[in-house]
Backbone as a printed PyTorch tensor [residue, N CA C, xyz], in Angstrom:
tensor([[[191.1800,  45.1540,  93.1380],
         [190.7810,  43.7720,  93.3820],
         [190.2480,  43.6280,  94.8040]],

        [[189.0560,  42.9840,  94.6000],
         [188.3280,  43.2870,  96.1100],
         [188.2030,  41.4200,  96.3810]],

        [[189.1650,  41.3790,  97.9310],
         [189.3120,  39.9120,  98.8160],
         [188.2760,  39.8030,  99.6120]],

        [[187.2700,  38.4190,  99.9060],
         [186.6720,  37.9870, 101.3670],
         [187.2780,  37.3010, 101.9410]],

        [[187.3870,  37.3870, 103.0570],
         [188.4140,  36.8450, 103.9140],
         [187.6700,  36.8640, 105.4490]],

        [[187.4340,  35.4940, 105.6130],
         [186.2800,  35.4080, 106.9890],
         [187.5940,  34.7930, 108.1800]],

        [[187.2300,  35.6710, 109.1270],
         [187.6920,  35.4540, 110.5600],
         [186.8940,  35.3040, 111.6250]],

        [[187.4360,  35.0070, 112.7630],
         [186.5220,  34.8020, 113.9490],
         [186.0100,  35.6360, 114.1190]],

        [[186.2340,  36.8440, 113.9600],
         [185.1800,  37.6440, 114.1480],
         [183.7340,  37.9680, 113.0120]],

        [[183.5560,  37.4820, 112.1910],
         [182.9220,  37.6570, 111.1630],
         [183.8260,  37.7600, 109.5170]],

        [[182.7280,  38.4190, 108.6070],
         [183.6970,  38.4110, 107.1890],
         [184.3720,  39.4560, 107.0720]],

        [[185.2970,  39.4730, 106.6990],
         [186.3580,  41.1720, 106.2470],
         [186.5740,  40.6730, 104.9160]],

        [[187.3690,  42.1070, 104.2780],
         [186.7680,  42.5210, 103.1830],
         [188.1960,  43.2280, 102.7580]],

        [[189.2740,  42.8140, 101.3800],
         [190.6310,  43.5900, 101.5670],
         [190.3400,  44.0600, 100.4190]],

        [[190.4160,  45.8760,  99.8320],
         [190.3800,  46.1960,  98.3550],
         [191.9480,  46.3740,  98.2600]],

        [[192.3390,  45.7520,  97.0920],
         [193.7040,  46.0140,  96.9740],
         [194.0820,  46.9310,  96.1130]],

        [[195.4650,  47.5380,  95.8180],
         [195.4180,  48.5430,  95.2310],
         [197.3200,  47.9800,  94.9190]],

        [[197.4700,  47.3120,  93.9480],
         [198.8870,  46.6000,  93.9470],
         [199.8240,  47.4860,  93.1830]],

        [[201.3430,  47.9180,  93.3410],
         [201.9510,  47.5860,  92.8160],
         [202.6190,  47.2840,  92.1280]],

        [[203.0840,  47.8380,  90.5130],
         [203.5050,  47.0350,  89.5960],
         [205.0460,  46.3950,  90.4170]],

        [[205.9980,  46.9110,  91.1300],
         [207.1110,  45.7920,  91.6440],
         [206.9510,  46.3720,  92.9170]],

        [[206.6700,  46.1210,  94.3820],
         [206.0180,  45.7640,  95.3890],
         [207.1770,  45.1470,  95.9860]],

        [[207.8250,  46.5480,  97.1430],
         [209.0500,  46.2770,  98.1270],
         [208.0020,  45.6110,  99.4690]],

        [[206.6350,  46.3610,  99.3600],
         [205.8350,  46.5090, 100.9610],
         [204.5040,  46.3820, 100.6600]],

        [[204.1190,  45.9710, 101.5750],
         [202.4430,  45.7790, 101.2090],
         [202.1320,  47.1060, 102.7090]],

        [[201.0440,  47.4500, 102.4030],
         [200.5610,  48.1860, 103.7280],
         [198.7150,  48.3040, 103.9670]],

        [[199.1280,  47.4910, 104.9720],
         [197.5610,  47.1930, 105.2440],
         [197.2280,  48.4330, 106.3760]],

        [[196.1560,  49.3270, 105.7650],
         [195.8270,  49.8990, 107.1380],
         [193.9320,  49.9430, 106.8380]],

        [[193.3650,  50.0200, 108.2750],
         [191.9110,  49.4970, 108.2260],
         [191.1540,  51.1060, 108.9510]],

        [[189.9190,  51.1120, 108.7750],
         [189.4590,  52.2620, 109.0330],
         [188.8340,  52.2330, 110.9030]],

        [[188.1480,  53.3420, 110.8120],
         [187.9730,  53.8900, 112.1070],
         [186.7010,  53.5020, 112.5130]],

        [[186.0650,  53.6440, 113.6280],
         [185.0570,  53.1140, 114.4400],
         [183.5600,  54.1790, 114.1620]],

        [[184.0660,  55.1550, 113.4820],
         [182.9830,  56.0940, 112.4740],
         [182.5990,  56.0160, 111.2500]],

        [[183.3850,  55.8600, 110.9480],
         [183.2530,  55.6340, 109.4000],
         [184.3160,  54.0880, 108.4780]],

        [[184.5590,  54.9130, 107.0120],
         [185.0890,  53.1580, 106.0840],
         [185.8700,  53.4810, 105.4580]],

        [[186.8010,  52.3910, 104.6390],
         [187.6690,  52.9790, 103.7510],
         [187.7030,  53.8100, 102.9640]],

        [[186.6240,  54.7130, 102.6290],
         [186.4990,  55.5860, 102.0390],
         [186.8360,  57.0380, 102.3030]],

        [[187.6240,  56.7450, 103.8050],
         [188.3960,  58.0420, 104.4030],
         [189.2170,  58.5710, 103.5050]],

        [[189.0900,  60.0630, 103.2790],
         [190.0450,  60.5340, 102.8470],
         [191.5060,  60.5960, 102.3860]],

        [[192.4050,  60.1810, 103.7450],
         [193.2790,  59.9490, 104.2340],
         [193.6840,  58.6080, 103.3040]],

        [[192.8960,  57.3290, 103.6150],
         [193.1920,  56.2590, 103.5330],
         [193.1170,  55.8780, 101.8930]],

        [[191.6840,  56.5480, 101.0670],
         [191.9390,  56.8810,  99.4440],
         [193.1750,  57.4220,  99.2450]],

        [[193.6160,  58.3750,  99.7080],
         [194.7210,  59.2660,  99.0560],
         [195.9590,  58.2360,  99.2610]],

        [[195.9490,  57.4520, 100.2600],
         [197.3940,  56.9880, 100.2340],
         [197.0420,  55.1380,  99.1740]],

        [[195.9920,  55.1890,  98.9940],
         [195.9010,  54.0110,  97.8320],
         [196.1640,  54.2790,  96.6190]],

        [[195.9130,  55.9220,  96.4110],
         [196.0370,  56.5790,  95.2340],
         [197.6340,  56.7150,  94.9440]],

        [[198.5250,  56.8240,  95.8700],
         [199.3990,  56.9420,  95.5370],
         [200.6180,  56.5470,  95.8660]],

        [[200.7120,  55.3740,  96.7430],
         [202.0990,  54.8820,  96.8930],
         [202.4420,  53.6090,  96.1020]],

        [[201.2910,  53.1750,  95.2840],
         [201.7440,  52.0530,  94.3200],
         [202.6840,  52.4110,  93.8400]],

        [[202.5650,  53.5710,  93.2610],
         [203.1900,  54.2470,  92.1820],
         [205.2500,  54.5430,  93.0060]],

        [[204.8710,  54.1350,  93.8450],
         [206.2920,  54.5730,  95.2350],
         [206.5860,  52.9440,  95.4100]],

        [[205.7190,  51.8340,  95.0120],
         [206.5600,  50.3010,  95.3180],
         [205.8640,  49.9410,  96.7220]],

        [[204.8630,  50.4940,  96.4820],
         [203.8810,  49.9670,  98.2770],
         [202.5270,  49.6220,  97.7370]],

        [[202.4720,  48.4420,  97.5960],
         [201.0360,  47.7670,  97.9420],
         [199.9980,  48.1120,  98.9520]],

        [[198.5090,  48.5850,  98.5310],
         [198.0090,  48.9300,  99.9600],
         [196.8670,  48.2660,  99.4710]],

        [[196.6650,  47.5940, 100.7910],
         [195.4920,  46.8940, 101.2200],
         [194.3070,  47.5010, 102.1380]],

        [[193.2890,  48.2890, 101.5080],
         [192.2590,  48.2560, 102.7500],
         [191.3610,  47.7570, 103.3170]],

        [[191.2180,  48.0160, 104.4060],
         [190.9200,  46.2960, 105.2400],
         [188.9170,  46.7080, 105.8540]],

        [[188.3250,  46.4420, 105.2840],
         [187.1410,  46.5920, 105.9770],
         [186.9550,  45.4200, 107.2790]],

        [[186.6440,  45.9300, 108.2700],
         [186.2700,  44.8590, 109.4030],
         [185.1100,  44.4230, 109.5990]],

        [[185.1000,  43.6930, 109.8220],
         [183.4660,  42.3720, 109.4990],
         [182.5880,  43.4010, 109.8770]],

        [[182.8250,  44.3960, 111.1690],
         [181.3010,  44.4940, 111.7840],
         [180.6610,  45.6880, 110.4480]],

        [[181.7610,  46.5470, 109.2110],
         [181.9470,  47.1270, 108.7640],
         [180.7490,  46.4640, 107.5580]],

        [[181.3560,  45.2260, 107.4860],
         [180.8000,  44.8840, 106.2860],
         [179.5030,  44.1180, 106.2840]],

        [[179.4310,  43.8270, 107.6820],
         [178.0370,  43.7600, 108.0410],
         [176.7090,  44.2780, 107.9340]],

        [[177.3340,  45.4790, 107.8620],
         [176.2100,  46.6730, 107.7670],
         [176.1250,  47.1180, 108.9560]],

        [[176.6650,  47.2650, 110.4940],
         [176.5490,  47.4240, 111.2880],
         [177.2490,  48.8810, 111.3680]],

        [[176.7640,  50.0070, 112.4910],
         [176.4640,  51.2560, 112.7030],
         [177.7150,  51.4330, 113.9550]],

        [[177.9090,  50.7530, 114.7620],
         [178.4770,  50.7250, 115.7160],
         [179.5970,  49.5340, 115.8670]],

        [[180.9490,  50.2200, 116.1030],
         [182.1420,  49.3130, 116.2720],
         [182.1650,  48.2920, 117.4220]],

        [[182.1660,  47.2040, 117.7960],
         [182.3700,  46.2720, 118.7650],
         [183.3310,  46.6560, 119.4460]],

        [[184.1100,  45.7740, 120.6260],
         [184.3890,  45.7900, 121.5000],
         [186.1510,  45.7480, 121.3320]],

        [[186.7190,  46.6640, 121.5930],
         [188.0740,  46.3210, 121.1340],
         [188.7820,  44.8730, 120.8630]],

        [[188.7640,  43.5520, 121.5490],
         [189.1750,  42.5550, 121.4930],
         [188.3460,  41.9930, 120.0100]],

        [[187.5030,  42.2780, 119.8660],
         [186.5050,  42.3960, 118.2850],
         [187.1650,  42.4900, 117.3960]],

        [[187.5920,  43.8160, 117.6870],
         [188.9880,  44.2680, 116.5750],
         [189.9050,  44.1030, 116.2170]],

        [[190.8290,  43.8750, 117.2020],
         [191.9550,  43.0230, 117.6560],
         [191.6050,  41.3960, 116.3980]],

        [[190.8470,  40.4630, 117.1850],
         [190.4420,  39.3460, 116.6560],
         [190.0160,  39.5150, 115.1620]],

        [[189.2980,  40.6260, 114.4090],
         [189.1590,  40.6550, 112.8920],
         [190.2330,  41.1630, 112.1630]],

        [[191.2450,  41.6500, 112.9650],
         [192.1470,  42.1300, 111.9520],
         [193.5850,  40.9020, 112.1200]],

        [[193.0300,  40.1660, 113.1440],
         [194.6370,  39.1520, 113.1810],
         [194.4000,  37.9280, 112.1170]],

        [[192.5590,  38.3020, 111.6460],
         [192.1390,  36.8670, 110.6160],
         [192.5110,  37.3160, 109.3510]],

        [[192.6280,  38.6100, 109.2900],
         [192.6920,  38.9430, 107.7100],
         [194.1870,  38.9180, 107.1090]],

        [[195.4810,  38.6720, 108.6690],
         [196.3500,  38.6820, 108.1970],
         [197.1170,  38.0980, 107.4340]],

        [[196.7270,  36.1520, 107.6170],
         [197.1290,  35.2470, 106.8680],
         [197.3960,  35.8330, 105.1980]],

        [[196.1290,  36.5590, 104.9260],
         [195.8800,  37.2240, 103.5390],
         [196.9810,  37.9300, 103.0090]],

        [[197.4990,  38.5420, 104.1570],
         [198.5070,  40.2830, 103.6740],
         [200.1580,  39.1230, 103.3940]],

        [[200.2000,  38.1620, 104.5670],
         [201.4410,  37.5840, 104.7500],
         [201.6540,  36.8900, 103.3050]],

        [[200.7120,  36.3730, 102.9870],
         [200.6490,  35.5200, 101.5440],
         [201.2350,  36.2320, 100.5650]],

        [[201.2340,  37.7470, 100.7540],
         [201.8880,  38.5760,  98.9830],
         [203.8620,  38.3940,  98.9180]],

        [[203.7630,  37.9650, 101.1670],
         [205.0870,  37.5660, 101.0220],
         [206.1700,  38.4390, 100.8300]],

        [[205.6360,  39.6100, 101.1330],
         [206.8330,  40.7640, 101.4830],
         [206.5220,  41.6000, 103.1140]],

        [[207.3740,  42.3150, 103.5770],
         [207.0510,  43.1250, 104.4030],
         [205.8730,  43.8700, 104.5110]],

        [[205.0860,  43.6490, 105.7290],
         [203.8370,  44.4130, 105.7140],
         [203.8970,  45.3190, 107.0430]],

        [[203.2140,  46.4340, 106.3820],
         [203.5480,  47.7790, 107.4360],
         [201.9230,  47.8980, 107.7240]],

        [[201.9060,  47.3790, 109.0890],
         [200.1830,  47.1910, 109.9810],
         [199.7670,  48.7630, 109.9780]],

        [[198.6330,  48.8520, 110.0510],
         [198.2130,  50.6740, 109.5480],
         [196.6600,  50.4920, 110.0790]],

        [[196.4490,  51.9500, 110.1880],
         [194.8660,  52.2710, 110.3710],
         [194.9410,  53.9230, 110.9760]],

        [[193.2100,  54.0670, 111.2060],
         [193.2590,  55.4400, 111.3790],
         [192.3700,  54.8720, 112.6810]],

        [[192.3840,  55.7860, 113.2800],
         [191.8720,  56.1300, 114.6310],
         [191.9670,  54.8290, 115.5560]],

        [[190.4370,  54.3510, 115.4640],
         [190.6590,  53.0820, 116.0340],
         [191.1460,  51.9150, 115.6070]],

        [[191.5230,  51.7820, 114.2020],
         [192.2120,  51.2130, 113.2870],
         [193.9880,  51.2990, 113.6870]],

        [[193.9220,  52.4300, 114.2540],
         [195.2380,  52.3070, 114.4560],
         [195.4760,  52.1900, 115.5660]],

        [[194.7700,  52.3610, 116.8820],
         [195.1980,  51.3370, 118.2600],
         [195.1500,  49.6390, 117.8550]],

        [[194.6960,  49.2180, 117.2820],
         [194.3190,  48.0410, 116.5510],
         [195.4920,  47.4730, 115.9210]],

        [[196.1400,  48.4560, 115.2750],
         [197.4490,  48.1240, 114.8300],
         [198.3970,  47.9480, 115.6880]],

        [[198.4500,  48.7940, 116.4200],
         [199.4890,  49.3430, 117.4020],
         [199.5940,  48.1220, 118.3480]],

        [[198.4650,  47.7420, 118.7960],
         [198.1210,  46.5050, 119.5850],
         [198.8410,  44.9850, 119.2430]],

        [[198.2330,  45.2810, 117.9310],
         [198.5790,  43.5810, 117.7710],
         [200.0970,  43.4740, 116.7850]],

        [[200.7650,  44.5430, 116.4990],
         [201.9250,  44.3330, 115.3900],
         [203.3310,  43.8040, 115.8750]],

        [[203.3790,  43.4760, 117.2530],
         [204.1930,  42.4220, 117.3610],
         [204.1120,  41.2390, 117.1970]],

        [[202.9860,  40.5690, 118.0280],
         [202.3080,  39.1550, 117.5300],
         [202.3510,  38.7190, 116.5230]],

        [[202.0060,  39.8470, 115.3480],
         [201.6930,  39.3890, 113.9920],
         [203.1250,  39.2430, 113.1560]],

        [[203.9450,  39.9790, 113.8850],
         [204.6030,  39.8800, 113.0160],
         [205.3650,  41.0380, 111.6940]],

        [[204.6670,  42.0850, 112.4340],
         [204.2530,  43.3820, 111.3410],
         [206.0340,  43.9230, 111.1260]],

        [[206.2320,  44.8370, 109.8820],
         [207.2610,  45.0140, 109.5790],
         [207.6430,  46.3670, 110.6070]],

        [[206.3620,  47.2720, 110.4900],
         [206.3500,  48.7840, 111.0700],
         [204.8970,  48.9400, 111.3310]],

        [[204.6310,  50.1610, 111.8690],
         [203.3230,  50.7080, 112.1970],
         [203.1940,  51.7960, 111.4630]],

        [[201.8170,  52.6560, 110.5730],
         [201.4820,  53.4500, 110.4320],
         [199.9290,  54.1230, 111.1080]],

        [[199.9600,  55.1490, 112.0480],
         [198.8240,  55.3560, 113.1680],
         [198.4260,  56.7870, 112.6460]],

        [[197.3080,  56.5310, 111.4810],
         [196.7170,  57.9380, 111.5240],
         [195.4920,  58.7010, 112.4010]],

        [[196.0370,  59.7790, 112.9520],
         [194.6930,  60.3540, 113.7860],
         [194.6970,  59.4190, 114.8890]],

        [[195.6030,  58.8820, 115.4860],
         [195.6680,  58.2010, 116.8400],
         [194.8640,  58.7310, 118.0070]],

        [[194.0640,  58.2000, 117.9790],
         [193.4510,  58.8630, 119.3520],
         [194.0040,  58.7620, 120.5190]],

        [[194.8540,  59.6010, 121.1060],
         [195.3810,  59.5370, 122.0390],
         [194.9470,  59.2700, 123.4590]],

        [[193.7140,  59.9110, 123.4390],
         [192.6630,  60.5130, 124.3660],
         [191.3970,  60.5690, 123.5650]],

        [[190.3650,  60.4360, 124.8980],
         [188.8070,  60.5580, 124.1630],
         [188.6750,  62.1420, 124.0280]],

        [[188.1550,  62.6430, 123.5420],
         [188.0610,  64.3360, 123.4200],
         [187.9490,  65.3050, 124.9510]],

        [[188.6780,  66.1190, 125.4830],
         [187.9480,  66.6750, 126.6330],
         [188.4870,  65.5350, 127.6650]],

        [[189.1910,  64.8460, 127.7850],
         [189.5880,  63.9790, 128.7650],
         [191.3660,  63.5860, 128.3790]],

        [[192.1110,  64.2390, 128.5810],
         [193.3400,  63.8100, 128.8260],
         [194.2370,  63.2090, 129.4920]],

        [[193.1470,  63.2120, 130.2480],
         [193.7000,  62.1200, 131.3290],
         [193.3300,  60.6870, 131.4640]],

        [[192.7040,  60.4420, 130.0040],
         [192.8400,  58.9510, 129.7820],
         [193.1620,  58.5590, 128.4330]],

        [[194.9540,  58.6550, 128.7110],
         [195.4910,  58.5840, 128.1230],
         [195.7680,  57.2290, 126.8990]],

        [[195.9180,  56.7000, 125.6510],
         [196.2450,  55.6380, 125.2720],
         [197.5000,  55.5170, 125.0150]],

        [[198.3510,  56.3240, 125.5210],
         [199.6290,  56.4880, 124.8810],
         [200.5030,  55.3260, 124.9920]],

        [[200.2770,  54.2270, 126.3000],
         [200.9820,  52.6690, 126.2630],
         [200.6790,  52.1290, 125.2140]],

        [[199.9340,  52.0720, 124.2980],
         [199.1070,  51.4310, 123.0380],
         [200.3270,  51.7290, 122.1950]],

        [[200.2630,  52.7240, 122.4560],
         [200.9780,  53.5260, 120.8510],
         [202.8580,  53.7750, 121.1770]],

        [[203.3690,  53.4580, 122.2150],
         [204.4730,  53.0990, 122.4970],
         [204.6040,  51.8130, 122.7780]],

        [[203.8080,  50.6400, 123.3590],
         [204.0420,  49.4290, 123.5700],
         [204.1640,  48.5700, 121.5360]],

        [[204.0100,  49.4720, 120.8900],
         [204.0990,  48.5190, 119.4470],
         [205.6380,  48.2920, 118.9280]],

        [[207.3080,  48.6740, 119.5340],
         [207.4210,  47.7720, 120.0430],
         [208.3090,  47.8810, 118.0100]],

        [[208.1860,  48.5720, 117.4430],
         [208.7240,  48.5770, 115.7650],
         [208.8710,  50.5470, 115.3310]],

        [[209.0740,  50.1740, 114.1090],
         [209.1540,  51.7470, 113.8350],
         [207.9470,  52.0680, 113.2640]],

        [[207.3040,  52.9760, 113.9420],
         [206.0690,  53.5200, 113.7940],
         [206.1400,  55.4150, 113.1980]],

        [[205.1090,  55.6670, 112.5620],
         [204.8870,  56.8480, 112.1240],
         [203.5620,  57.3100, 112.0790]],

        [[203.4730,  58.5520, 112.9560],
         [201.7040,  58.5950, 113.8100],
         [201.6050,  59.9390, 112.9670]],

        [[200.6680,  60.4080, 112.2800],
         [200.5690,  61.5420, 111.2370],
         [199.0910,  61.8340, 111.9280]],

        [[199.4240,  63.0000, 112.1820],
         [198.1360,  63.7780, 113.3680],
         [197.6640,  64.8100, 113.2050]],

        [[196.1840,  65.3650, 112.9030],
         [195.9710,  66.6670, 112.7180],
         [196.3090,  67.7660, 113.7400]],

        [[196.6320,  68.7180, 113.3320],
         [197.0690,  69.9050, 114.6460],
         [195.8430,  69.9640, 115.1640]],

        [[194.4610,  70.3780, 114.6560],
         [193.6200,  70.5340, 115.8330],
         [192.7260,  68.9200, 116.0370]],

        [[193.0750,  68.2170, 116.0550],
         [192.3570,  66.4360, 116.3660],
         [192.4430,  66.3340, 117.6640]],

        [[190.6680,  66.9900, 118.4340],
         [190.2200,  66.9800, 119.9100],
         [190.6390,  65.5140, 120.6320]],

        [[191.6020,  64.1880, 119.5830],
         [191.7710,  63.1680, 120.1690],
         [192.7310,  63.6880, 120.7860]],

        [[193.8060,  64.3560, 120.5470],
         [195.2020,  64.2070, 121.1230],
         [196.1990,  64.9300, 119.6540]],

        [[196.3180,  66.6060, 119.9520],
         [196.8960,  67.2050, 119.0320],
         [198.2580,  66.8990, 119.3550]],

        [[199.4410,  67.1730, 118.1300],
         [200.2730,  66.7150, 117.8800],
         [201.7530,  67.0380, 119.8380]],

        [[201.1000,  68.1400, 120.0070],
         [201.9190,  68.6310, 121.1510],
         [201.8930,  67.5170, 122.5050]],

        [[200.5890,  66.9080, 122.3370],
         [200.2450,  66.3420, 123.5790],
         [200.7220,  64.7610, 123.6270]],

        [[201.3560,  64.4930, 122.1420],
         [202.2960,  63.4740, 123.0140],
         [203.3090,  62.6680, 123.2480]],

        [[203.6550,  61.6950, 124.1830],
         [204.4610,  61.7360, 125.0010],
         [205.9760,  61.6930, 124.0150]],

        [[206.7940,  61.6050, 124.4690],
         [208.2200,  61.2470, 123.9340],
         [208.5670,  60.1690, 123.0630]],

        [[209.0440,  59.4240, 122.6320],
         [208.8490,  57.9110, 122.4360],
         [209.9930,  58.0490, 121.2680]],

        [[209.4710,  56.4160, 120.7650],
         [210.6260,  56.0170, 119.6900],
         [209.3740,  55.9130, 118.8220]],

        [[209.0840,  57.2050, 118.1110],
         [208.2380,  57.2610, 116.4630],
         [208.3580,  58.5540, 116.0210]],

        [[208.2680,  58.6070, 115.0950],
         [208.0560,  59.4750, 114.0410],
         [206.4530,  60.1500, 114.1420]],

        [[206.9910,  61.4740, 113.9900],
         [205.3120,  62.4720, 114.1550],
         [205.5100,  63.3570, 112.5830]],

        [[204.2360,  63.0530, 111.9550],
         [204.4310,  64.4640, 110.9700],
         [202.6480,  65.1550, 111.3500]],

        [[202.9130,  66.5590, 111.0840],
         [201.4310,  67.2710, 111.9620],
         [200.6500,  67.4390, 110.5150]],

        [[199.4120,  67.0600, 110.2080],
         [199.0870,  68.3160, 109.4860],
         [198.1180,  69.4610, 109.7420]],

        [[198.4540,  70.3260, 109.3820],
         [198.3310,  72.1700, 110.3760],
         [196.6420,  72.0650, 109.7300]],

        [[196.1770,  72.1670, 110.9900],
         [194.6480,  72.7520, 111.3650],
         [193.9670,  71.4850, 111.0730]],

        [[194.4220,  70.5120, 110.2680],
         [193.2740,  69.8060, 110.5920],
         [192.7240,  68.2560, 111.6160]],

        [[191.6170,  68.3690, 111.4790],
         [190.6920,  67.6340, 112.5890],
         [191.1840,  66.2410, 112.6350]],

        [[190.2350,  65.3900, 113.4200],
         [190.6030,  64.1070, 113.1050],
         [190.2960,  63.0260, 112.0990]],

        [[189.1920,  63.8200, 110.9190],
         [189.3790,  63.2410, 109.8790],
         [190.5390,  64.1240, 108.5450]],

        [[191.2710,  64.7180, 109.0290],
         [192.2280,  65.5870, 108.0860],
         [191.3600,  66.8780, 107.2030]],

        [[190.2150,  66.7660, 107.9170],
         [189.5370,  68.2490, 107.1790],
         [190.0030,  69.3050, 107.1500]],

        [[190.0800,  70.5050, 106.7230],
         [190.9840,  71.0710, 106.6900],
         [189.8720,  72.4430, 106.6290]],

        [[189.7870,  73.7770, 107.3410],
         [188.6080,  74.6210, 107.8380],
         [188.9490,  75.5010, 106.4160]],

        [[187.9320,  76.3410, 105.8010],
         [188.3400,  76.9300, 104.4070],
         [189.3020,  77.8950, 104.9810]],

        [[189.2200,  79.4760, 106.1350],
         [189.8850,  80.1350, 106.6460],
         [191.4100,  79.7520, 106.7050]],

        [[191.6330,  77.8690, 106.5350],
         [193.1420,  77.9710, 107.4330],
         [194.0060,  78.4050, 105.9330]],

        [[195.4570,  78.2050, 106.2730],
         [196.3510,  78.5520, 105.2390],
         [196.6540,  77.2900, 104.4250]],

        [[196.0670,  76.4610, 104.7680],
         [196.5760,  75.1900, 103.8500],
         [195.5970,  75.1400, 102.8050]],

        [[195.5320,  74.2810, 101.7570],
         [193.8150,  73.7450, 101.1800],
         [193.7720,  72.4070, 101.7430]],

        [[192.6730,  71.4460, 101.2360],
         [192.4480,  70.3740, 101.7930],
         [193.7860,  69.3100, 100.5640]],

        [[193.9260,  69.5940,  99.5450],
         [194.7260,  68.9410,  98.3540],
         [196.0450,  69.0430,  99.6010]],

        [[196.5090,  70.4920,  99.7670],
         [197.7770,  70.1970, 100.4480],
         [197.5940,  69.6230, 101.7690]],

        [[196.7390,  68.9720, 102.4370],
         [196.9160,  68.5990, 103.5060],
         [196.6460,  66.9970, 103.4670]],

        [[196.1150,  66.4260, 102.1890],
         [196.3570,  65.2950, 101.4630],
         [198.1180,  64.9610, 100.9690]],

        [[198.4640,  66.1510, 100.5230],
         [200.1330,  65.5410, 100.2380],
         [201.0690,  65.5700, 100.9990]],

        [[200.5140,  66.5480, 102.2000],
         [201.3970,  66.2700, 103.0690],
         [201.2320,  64.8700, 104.0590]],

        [[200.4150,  63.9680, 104.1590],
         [200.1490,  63.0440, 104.3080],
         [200.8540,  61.6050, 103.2370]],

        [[200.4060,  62.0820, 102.7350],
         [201.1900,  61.1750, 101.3850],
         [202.3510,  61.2730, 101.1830]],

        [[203.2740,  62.6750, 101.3300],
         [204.6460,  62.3850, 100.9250],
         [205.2880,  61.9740, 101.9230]],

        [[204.4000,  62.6560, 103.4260],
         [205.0220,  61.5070, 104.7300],
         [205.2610,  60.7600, 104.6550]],

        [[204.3730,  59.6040, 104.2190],
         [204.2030,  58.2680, 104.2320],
         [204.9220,  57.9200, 103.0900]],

        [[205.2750,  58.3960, 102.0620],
         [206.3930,  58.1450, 100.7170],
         [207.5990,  57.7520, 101.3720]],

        [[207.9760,  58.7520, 102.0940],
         [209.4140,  59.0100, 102.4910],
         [209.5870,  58.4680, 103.6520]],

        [[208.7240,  58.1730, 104.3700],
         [209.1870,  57.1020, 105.6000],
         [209.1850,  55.0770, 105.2270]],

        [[208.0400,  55.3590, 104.3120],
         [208.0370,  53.9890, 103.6040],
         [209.2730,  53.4840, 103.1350]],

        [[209.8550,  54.5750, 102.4210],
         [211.6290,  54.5950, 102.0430],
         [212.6790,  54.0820, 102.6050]],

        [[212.6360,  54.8430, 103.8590],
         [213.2840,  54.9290, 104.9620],
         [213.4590,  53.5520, 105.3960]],

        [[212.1320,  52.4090, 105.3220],
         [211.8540,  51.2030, 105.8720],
         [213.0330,  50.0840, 105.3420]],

        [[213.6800,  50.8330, 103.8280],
         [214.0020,  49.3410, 103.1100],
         [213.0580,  48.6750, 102.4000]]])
């Protein structure tokens, strides 16, 4: 079931994926490259209904615009706090989510909103080649129980590089920051999809 849902920042766009009895809804929104059609973000629509988790994916206006290039973080911030009225309405716990820049986005605003938990895939920790500009206050200032699922080699910020905190890390081995997975490594790309998914099964659990 596909929602419009216009915010200050322009129109967004929620495909839902419900549920038959629905403990959690989980909204997570895509990255500043690409759309819901991430890998990552299919696979976990594909399969935690079936686990009692509602997932919502959240296209952001500039997304559905047709536009090539992500706006300005406060952009983001502002389109994803309009679409929330939407998620609050199903009236259960909602676990704020996204991948990359989707998920500083989360990370950002899930106290304000109200959010139950955080899910931060492919967190960019760092811009590639620069570690020393770090986002890691982002991703510790959220402030709930969060779970950051990170490729081992993701030039944002591999799983080693960061800091201490109060969240949950699961790695998956070799791949990038879209969860690609190189043919050479020892995983396939299927297992580096379930290990993503049963992460997120079993911490969803964990939530209540």
């Amino acid at each position: 079931m596909i929602e419009i849902v216009e915010t200050d920042a322009g129109t967004a766009r929620i495909t839902w994926h419900k549920a038959k009895k629905a403990r959690l809804v989980l909204a997570v929104s895509h990255g500043a490259g690409g759309g819901v059609e991430a890998r990552d973000l299919q696979a976990l629509a594909g399969t935690l209904p079936a686990h009692g988790v509602t997932v919502a994916l959240v296209e952001q206006p500039w997304r559905v615009a047709g536009k090539k290039l992500a706006p300005a973080p406060k952009t983001l911030d502002t389109g994803w706090r309009g679409i929330w009225p939407a998620l609050a309405g199903m009236e259960l716990p909602v676990i704020s989510g996204g991948r990359s820049a989707g998920a500083r986005v989360a990370c950002r605003t899930a106290g304000e909103l109200g959010a139950h938990a955080v899910l931060a895939l492919s967190f960019p920790l760092h811009p590639p080649g620069k570690p020393e500009k770090s986002r890691a206050e982002e991703l510790l200032g959220a402030g709930l129980p969060t779970l950051v699922v990170q490729g081992g080699s993701d030039p944002f910020g591999k799983p080693e590089e960061f800091p201490k905190g109060d969240f949950q890390l699961i790695e998956v081995p070799y791949g990038d920051h879209g969860f690609a997975i190189p043919k050479r490594a020892e995983i396939t790309q299927e297992r580096a999809m379930e290990i993503i998914t049963d992460g997120v099964v079993q911490w969803s659990a964990s939530l209540g």
